[in-house]
Phi, psi and omega in degrees: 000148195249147166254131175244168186276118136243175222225097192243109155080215166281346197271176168232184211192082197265145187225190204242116181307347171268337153325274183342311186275317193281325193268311167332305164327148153265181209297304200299318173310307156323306194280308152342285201299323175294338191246021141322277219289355209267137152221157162259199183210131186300087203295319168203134149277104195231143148280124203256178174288167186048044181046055180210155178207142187265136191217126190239152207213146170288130173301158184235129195305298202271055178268163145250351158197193182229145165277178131217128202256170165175143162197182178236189230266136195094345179233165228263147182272135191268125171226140127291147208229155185209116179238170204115111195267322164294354164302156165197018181221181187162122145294122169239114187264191174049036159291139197278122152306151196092332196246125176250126188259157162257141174216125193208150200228150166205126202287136161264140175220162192234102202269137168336154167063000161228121176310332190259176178261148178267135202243141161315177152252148173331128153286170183295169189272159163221132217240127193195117177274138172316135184260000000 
């Protein structure tokens, strides 16, 4: 982390630059910024008859949905949107038999006053071979 200097008067005053950066923002930055750092976590990966798994996740309070990426090994990775803060399972269907997928979620939020979406970090992966 880098340190800047600031300069009150006669004193000097060292701070930590993302403080520094962060007490600058306004409130839709802030909320941002904060909904960066929130991530969740996979409660169960299961594989159903007809090549689909069922995928359930811990809430994250402030999301408006979850993304979920996955694939198996050798294939091009896939991502889906769950929008919605009370969702918290999702089925992924057209999946290959035979085949062990990663599945991994990360909570999106859409903060007021700024047009794009903020994306969480990746929860840990979770793993389930295809029926």
């Amino acid at each position: 982390m880098k340190e800047v200097v600031i300069e009150h008067g006669d004193t000097d005053e060292t701070d930590n630059l993302s403080s520094v950066l962060y007490n600058g923002l306004d409130n839709a930055e802030k909320a941002a910024a904060a909904a960066e750092k929130k991530t969740t976590s996979i409660r169960s990966a299961k594989a159903l008859k007809g090549r689909k798994a069922a995928l359930k996740w811990k809430k994250v309070s402030s999301a408006d949905g979850y993304q979920i990426e996955y694939s198996a090994k050798g294939e091009k990775t896939k991502k889906i949107s769950v929008s919605g803060a009370g969702k918290l399972t999702k089925t992924v269907k057209k999946l290959k038999a035979g085949k062990i997928y990663s599945f991994r979620v990360r909570p999106y939020t859409r903060v007021a006053g700024m047009s794009k979406i903020i994306y969480g970090k990746w929860s840990k992966a979770k793993k389930c071979r295809i029926k």
